[in-house]
Structures are given as C-alpha cells and as structure tokens.
Biotite code that builds the C-alpha atoms (Angstrom):
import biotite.structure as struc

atoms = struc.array([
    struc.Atom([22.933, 25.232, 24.131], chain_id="A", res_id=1, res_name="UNK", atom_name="CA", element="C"),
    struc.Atom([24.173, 21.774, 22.910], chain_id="A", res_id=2, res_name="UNK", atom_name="CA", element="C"),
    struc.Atom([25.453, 20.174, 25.860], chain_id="A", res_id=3, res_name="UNK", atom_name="CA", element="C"),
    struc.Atom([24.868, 19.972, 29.807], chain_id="A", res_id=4, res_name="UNK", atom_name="CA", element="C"),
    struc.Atom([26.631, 17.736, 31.829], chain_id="A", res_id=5, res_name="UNK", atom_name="CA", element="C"),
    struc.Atom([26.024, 16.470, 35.937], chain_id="A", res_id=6, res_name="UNK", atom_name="CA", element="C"),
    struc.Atom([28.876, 14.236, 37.023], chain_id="A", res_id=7, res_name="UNK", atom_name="CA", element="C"),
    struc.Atom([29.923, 13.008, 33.809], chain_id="A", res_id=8, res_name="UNK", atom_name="CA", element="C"),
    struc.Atom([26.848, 12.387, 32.714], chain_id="A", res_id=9, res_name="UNK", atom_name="CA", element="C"),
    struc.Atom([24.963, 14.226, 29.411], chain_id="A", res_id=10, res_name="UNK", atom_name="CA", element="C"),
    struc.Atom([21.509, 15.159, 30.074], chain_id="A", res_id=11, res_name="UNK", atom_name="CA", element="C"),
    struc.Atom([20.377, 16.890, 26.716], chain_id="A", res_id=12, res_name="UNK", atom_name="CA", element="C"),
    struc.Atom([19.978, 15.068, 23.854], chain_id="A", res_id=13, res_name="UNK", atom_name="CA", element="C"),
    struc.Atom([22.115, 15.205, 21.287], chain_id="A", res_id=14, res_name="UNK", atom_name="CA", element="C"),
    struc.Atom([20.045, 13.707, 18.051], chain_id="A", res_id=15, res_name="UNK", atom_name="CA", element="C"),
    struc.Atom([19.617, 11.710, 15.238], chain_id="A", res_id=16, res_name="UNK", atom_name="CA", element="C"),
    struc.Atom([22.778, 12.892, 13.602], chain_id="A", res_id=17, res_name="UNK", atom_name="CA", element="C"),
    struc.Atom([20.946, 15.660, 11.621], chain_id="A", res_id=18, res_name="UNK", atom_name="CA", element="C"),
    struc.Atom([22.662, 19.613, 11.631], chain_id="A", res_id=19, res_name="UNK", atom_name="CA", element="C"),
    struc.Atom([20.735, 21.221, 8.775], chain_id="A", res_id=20, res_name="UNK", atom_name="CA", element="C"),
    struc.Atom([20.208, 25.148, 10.103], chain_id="A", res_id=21, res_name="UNK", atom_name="CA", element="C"),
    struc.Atom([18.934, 25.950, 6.723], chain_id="A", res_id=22, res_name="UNK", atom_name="CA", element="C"),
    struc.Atom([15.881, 23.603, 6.545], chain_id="A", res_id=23, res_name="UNK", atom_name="CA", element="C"),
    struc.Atom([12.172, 25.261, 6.644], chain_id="A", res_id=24, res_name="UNK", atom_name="CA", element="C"),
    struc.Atom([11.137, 22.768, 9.761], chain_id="A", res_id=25, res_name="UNK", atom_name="CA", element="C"),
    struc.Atom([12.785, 22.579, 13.084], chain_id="A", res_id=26, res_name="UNK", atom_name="CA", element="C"),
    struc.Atom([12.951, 18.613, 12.962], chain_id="A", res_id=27, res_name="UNK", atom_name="CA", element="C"),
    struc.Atom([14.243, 18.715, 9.708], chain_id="A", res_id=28, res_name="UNK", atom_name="CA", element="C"),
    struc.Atom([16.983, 21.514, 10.888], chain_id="A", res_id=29, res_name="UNK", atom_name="CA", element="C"),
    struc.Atom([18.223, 18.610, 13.855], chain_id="A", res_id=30, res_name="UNK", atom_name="CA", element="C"),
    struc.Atom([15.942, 18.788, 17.305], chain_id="A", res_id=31, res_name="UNK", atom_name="CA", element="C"),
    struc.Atom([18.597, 18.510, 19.794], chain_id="A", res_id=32, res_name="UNK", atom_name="CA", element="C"),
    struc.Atom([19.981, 20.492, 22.628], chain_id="A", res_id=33, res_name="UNK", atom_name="CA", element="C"),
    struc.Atom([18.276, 23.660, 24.058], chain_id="A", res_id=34, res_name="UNK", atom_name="CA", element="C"),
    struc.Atom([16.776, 26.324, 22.115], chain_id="A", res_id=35, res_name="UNK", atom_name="CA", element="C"),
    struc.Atom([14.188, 29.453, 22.939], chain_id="A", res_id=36, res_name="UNK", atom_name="CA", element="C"),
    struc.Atom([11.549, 29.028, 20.942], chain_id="A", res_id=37, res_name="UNK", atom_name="CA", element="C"),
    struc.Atom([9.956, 33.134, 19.790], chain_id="A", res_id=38, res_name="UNK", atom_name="CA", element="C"),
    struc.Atom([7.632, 34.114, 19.347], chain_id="A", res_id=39, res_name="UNK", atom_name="CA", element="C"),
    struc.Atom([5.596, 30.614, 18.929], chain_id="A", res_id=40, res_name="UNK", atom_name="CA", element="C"),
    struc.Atom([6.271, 27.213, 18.244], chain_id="A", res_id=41, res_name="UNK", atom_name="CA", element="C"),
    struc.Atom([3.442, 25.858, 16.211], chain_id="A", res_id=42, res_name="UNK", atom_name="CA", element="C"),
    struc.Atom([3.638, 27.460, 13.117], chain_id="A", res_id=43, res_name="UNK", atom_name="CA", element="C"),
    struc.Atom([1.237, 29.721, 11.681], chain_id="A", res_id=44, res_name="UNK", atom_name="CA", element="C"),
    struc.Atom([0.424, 31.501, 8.471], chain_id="A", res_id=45, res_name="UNK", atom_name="CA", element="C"),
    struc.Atom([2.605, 34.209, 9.479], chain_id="A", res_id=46, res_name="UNK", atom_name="CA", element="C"),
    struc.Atom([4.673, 32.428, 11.927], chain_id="A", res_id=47, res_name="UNK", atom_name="CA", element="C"),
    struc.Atom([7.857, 29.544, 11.122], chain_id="A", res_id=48, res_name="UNK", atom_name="CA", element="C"),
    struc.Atom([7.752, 26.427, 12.876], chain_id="A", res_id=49, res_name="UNK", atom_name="CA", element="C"),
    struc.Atom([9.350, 26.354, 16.386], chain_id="A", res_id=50, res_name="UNK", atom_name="CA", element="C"),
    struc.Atom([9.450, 29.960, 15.804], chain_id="A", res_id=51, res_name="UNK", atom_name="CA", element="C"),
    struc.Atom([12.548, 32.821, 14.948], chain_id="A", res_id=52, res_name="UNK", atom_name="CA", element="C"),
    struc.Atom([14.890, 32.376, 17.584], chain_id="A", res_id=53, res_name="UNK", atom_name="CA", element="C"),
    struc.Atom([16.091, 28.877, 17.277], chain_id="A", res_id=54, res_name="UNK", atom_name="CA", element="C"),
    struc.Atom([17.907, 29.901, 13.386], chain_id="A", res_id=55, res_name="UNK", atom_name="CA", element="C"),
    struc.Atom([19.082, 33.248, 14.195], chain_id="A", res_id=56, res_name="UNK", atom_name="CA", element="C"),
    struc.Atom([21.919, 34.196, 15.419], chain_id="A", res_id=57, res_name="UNK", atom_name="CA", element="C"),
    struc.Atom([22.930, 35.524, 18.763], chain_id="A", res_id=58, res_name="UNK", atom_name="CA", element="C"),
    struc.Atom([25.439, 38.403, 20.202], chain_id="A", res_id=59, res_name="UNK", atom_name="CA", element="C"),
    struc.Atom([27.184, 37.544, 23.295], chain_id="A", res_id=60, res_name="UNK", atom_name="CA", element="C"),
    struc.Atom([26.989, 40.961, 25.236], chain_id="A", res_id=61, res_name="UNK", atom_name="CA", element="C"),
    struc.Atom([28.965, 39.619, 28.370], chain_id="A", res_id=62, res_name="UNK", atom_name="CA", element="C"),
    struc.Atom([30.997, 36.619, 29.258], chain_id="A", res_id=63, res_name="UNK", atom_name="CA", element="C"),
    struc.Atom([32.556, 35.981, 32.597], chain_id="A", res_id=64, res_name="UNK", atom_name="CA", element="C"),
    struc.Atom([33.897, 32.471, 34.266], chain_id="A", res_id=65, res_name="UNK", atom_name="CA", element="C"),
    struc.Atom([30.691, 30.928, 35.049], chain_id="A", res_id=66, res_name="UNK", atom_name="CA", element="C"),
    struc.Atom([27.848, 33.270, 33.568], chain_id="A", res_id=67, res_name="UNK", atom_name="CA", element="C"),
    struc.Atom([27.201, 34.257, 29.529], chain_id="A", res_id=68, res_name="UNK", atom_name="CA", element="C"),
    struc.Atom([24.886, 37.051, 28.604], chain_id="A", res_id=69, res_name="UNK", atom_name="CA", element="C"),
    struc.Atom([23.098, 36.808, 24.638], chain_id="A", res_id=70, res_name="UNK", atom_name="CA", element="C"),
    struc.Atom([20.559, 39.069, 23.155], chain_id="A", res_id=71, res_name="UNK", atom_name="CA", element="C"),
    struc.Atom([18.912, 37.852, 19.901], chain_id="A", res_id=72, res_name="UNK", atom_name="CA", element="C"),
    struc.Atom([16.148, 39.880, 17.772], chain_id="A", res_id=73, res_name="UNK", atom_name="CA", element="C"),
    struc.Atom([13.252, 39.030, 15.630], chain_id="A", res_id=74, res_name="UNK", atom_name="CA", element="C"),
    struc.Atom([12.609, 39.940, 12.098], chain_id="A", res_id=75, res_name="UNK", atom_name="CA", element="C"),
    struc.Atom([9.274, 39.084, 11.679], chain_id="A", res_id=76, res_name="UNK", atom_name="CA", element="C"),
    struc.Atom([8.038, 40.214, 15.411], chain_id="A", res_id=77, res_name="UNK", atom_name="CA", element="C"),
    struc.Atom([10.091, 43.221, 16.662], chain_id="A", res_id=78, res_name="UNK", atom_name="CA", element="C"),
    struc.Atom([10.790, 41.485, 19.520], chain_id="A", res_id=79, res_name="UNK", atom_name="CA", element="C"),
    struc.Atom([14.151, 41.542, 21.901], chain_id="A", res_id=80, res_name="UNK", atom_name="CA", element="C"),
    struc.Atom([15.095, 38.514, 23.943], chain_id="A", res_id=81, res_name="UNK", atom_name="CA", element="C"),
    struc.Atom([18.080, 38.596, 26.375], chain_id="A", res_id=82, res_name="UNK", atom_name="CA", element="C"),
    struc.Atom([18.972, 35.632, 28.348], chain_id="A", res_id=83, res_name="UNK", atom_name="CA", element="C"),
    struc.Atom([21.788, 35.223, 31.022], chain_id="A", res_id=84, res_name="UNK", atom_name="CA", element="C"),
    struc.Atom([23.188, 31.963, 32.174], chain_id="A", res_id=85, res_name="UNK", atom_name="CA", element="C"),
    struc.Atom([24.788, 31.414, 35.140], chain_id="A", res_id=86, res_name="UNK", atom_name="CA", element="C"),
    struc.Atom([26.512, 28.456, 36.594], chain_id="A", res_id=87, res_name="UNK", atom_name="CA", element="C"),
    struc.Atom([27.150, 27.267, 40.192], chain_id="A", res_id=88, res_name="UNK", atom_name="CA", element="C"),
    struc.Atom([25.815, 25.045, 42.287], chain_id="A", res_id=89, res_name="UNK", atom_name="CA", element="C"),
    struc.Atom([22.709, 24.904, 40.194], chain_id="A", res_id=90, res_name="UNK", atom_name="CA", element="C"),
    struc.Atom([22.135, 26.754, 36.284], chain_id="A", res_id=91, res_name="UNK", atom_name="CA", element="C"),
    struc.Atom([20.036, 29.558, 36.570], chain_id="A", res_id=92, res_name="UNK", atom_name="CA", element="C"),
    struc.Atom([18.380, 31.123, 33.270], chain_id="A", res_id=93, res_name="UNK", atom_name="CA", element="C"),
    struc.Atom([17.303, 34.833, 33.614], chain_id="A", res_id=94, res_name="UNK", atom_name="CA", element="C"),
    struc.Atom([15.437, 36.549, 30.788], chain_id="A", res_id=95, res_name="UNK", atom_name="CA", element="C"),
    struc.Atom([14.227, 39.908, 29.395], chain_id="A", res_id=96, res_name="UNK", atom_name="CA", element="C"),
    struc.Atom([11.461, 40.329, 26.471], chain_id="A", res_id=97, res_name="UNK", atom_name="CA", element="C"),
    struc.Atom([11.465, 43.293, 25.122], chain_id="A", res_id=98, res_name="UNK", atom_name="CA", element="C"),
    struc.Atom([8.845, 44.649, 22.616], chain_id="A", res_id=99, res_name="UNK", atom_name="CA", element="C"),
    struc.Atom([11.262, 47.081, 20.309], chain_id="A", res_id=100, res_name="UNK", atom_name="CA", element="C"),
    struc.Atom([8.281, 47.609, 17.708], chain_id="A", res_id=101, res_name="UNK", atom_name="CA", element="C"),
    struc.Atom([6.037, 50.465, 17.227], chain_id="A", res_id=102, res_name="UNK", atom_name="CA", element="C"),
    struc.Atom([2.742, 48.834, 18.418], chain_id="A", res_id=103, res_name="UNK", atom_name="CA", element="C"),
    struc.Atom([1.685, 46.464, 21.261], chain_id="A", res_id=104, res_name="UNK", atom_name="CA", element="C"),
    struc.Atom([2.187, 42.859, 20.528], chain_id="A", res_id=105, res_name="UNK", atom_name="CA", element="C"),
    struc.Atom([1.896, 39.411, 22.836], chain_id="A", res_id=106, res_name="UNK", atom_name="CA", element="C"),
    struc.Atom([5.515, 38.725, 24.301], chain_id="A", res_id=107, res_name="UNK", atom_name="CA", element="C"),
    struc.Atom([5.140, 34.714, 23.414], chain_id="A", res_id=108, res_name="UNK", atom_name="CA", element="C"),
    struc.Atom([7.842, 32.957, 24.393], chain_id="A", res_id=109, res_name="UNK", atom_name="CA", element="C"),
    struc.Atom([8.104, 28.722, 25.650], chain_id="A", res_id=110, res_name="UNK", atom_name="CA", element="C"),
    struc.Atom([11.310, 27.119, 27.294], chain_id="A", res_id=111, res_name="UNK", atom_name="CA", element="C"),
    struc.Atom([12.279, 24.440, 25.047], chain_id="A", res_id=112, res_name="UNK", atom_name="CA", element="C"),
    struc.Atom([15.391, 21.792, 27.211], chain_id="A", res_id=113, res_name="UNK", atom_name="CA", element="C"),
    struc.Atom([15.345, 18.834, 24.968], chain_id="A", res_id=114, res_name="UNK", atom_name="CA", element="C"),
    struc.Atom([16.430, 16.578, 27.330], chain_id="A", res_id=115, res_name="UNK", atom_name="CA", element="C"),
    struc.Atom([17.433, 12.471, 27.079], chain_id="A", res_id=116, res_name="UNK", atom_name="CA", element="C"),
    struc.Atom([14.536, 10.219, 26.869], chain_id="A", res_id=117, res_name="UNK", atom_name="CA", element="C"),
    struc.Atom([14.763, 7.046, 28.417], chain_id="A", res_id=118, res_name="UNK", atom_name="CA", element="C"),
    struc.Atom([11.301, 4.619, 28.929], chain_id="A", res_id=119, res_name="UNK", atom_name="CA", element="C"),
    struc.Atom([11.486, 4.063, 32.585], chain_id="A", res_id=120, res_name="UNK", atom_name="CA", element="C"),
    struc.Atom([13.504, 7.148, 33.561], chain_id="A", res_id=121, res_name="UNK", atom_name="CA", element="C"),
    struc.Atom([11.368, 9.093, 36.137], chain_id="A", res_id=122, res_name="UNK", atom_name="CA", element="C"),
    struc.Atom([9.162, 12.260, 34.935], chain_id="A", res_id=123, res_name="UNK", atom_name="CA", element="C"),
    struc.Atom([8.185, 13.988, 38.050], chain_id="A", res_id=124, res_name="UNK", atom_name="CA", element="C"),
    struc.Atom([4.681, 15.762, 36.996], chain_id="A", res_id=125, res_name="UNK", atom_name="CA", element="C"),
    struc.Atom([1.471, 15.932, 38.065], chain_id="A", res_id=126, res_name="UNK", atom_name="CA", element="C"),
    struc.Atom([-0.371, 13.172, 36.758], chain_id="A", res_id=127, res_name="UNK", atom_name="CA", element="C"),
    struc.Atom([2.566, 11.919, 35.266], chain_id="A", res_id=128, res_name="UNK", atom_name="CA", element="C"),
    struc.Atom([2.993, 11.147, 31.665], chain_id="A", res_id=129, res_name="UNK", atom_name="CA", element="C"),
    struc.Atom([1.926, 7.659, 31.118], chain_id="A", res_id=130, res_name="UNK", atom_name="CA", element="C"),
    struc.Atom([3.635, 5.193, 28.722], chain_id="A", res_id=131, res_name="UNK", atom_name="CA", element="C"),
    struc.Atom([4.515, 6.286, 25.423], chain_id="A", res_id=132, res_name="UNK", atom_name="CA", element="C"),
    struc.Atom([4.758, 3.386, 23.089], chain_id="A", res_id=133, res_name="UNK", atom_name="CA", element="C"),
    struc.Atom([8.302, 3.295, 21.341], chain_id="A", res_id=134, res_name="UNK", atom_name="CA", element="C"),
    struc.Atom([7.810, 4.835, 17.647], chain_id="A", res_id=135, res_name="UNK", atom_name="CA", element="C"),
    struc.Atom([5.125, 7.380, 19.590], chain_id="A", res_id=136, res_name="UNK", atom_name="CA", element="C"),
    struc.Atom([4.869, 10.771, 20.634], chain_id="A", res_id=137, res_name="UNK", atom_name="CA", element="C"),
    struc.Atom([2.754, 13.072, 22.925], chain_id="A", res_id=138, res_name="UNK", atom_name="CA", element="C"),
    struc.Atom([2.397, 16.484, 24.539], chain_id="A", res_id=139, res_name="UNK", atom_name="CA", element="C"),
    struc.Atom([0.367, 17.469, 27.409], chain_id="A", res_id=140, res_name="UNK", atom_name="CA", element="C"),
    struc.Atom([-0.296, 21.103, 28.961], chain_id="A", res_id=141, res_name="UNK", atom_name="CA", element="C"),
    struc.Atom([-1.305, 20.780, 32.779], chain_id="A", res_id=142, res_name="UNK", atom_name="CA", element="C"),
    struc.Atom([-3.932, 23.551, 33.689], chain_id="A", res_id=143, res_name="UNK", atom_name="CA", element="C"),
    struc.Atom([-2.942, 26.936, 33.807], chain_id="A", res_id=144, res_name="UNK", atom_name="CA", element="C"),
    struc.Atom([-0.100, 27.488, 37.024], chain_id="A", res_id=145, res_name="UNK", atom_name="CA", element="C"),
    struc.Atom([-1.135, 24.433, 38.361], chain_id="A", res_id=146, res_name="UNK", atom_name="CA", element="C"),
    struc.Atom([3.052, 23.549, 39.269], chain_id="A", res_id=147, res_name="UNK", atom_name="CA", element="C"),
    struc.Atom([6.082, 25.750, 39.333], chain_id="A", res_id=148, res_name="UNK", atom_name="CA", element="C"),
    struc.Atom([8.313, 22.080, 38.920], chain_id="A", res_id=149, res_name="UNK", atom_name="CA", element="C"),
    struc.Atom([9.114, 19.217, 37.663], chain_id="A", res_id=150, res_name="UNK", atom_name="CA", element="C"),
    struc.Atom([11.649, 15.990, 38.449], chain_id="A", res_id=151, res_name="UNK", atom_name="CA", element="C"),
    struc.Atom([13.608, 14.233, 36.081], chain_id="A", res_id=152, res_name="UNK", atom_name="CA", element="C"),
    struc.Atom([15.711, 10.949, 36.516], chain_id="A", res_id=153, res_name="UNK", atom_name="CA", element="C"),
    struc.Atom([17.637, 8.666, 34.629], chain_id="A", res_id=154, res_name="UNK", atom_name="CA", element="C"),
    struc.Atom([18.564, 4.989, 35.079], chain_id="A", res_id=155, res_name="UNK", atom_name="CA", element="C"),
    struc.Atom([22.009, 5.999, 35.537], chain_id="A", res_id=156, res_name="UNK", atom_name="CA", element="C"),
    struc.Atom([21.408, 8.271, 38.647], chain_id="A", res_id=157, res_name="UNK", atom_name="CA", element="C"),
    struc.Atom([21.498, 11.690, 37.856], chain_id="A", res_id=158, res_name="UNK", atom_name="CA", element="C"),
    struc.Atom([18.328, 13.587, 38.745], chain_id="A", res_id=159, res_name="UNK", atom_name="CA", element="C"),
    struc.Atom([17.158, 17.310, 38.018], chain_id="A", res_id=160, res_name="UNK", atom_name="CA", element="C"),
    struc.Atom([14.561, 19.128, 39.085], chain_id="A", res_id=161, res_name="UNK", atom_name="CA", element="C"),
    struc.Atom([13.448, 22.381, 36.823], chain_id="A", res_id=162, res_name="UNK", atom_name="CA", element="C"),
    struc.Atom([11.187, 24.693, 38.809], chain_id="A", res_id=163, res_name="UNK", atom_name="CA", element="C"),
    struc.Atom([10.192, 28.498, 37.351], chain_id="A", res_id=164, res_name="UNK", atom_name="CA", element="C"),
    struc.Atom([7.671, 30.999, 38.761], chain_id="A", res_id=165, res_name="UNK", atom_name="CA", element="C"),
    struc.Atom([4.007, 30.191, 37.633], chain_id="A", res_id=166, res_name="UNK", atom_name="CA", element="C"),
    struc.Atom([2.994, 34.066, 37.986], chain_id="A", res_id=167, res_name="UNK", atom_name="CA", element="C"),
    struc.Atom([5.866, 34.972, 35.074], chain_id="A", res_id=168, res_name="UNK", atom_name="CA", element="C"),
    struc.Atom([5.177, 32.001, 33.137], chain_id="A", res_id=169, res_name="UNK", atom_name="CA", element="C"),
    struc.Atom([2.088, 29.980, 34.063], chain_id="A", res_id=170, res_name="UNK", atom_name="CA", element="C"),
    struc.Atom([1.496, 27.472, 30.887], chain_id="A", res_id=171, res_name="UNK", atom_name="CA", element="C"),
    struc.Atom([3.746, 24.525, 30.425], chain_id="A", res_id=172, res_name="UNK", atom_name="CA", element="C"),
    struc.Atom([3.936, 21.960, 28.266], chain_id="A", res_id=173, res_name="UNK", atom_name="CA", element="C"),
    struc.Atom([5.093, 18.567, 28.301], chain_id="A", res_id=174, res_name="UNK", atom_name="CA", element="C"),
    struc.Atom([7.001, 16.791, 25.326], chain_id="A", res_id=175, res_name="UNK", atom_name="CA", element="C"),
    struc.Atom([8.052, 13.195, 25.369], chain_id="A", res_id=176, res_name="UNK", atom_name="CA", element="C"),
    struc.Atom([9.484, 11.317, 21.970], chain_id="A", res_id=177, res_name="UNK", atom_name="CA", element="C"),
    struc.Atom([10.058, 7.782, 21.699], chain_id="A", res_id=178, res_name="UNK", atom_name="CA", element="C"),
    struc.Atom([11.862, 7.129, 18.567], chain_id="A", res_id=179, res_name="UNK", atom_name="CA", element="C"),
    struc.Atom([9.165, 9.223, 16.503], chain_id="A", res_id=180, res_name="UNK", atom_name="CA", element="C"),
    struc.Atom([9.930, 12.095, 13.871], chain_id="A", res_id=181, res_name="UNK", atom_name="CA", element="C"),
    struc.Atom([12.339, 10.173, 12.600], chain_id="A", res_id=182, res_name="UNK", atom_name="CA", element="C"),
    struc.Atom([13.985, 8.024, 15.675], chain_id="A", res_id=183, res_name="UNK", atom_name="CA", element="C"),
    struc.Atom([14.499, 11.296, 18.306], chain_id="A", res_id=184, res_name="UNK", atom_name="CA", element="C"),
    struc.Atom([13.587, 10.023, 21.513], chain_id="A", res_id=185, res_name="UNK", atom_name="CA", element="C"),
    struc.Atom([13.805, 13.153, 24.269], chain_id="A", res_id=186, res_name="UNK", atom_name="CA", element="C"),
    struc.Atom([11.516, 14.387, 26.821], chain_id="A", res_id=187, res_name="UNK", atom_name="CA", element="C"),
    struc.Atom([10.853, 18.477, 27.509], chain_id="A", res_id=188, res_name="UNK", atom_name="CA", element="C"),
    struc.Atom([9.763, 20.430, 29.922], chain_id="A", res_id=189, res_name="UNK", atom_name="CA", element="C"),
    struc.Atom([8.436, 23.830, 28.486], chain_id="A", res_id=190, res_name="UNK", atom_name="CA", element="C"),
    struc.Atom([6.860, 26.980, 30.684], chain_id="A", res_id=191, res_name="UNK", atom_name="CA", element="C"),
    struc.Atom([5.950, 29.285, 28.202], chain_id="A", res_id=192, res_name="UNK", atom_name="CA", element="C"),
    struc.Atom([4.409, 32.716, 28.969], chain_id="A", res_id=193, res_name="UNK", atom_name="CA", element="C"),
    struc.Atom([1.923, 32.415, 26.634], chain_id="A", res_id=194, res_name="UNK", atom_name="CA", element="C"),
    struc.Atom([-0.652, 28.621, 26.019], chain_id="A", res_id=195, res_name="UNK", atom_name="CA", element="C"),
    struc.Atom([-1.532, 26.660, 23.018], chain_id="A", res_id=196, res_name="UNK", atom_name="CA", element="C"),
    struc.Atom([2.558, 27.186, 21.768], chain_id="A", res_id=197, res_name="UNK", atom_name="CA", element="C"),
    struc.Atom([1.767, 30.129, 19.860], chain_id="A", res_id=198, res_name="UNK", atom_name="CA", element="C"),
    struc.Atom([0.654, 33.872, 20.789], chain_id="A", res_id=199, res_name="UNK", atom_name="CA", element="C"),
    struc.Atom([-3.083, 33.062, 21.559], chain_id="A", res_id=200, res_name="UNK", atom_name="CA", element="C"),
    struc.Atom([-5.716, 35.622, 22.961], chain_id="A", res_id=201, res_name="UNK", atom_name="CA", element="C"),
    struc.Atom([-7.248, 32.764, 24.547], chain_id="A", res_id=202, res_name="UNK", atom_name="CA", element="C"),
    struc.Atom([-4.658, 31.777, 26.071], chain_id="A", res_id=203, res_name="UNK", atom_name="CA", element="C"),
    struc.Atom([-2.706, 34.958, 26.324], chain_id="A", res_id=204, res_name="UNK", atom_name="CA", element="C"),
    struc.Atom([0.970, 36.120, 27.063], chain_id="A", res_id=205, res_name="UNK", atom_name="CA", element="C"),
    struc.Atom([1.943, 39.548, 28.519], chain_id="A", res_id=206, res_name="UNK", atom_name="CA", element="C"),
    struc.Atom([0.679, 42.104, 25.763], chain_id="A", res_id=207, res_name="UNK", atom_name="CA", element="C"),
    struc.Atom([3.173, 44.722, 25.752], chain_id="A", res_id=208, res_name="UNK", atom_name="CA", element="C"),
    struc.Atom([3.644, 47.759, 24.905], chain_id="A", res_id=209, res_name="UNK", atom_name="CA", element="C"),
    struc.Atom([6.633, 49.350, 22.260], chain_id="A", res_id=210, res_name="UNK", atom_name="CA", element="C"),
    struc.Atom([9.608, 49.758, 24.909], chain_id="A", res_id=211, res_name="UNK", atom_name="CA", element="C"),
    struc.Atom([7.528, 47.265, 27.292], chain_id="A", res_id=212, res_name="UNK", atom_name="CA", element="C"),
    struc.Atom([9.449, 44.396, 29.132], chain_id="A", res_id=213, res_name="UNK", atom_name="CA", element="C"),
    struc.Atom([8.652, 41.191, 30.768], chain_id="A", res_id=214, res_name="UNK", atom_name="CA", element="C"),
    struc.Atom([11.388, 39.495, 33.073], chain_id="A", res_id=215, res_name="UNK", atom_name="CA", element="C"),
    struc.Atom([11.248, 35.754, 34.551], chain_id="A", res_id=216, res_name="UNK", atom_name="CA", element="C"),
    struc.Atom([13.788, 33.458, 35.255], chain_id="A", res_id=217, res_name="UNK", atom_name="CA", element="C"),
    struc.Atom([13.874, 29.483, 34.622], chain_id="A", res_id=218, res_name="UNK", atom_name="CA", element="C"),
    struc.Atom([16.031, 27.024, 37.223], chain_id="A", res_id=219, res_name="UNK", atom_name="CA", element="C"),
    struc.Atom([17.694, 23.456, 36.538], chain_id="A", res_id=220, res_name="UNK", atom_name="CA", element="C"),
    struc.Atom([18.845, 22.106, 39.660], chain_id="A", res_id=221, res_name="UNK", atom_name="CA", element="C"),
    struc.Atom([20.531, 18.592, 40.421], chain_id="A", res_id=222, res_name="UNK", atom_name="CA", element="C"),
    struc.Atom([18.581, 16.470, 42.773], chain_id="A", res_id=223, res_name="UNK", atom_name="CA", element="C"),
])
C-alpha cells in the first residue's frame, strides 16, 4: 500500500526517493508505505531481512468499490497470507495465515504502517516514546497484550487511532525514525503475532499445523 489519505492529508510516508525492489535489504529496496512483513523481520540465517512478503508479488482474488482481496505465498516458508481491505468510515484489514506446508511451522507475521514522522506529532502509547534525537532511531516492544491501541496525530490535524485484538496478536512493536538509515523519518505501529520480529519459541506465534489457519483483523480509524 503506498498511499492513505484523511481529508487531503497523506499519512504514510512516502521516502527518501529510493524504489529499488531488487536490493538484498529492505532499506536499501525504499522503506515507505505499508507492507506485511512474513514470516519475520529481523533477518536470520535462513530468513531475508523484513522478511518474504514485502518483494513478492501479490494476486488480487476480489475487487469491489471500496474493498480489495490479495493472497501472496512464501517460497522459503510454505506459508499463505490473505488480506482484505475494506474502506468506509474507517479501513479495516482482515487476514488469514495459512500453513500450506507439510509440517507444523510458527505462523510469524508483524503489521508494518510506515507512517509520517513528525517530532512533536502526538504518539498515543503507553509510556510514550520519548524524544528521539533527529539523525536517531529506536524501537520499543510494550509487554506482552499490555494495549489493543494506539493514537497518532500530526501538527496539521489529522489524527488516527489503530487498535487490533491483543488475544490474535498480542506483541507490538514500536518504530520511530528521525532522519536515520539514510534521512527516513516515519513512525510504526506493528502487532505482530509472534515477539522479538522473528518466529521465536520464546516468544512464540501460533504453531500451526499443515492446512492450519490463524485469522485476526487490524483497524485504522480517524480520530
């Protein structure tokens, strides 16, 4: 998703100018706009960075007025993501993981809305994110479903609040860039299913089994 608009105004942001699909790391590639990031996001010695889904491509298996249905699939992790949008008074994200392998495997998946970054927009978390010096960056993961939302608000007006269900996806993470990796300055808000951005037993996702599903559902609503 590359753009998302409330009254005029564009909330995700749009980068540094940067469209390379082809490059090994997701900020080399362009970090803009809203991906899904499966099945991880730190990369591992098996895994990409920022994960499969963000490079390949999708199938649109239903289109109407004001909802799209996609389906992507993994080649390294047999796994099956569909995700529906639908637009009305608020944008509602519903999605299924699907395990279409042969053996069980942990259904990791992590929201990942880059949205505009501004230094005294309001970030709506509990404990709040402190200040991020400009040329700095920082993450933060609140305890396990500790909050099922989160505010945002920009010096222009428009205000959002994201909210999800803390039972289907109970880690979160949040992301906020101030002109580092290279000038990007955006702030994210990212329930995942699984902790520690990547498909951790200590921190576990759903472990399905082959034909297994999970289903949850992710909400942006203007405030």
């Amino acid at each position: 998703m590359t753009s998302l608009k409330l009254r005029g105004e564009e909330l995700l942001d749009q980068g540094i100018g940067v469209d390379e699909p082809e490059a090994a790391g997701f900020v080399e590639s362009g970090a803009w706009g809203w991906d899904e990031m499966v099945p991880n996001v730190d990369a591992t010695e098996t895994l990409p960075d920022h994960g499969e889904a963000w490079r390949l491509p999708w199938d649109v298996v239903r289109s109407a007025d004001h909802e799209v249905e996609m389906r992507c699939r993994g080649r390294l992790v047999p796994w099956e993501l569909e995700r529906t949008i639908r637009l009305g008074e608020n944008l509602t994200a519903t999605y299924v993981y699907r395990n279409v392998g042969r053996r069980a495997h942990l259904a990791y998946w992590c929201a990942h809305p880059l949205f505009r970054f501004e230094p005294d927009m309001e970030i709506g978390v509990p404990g709040g994110v402190g200040e991020i010096a400009k040329g700095r960056s920082a993450k933060h993961f609140p305890p396990r479903g500790s909050f099922d939302r989160a505010l945002l608000r920009w010096r222009a007006g428009p205000g959002i609040e994201l909210s999800w269900d803390p039972k289907l996806t109970p880690y979160v993470g949040i992301w906020v860039c101030n002109g580092d990796l290279g000038g990007y300055r955006q702030v994210a808000i990212e329930p995942a299913t699984g902790g520690h951005d990547r498909p951790d037993a200590a921190a576990p996702p759903p472990l399905l089994a082959p034909g297994e599903t999970h289903r949850w559902w992710l909400q942006v609503r203007p405030v």
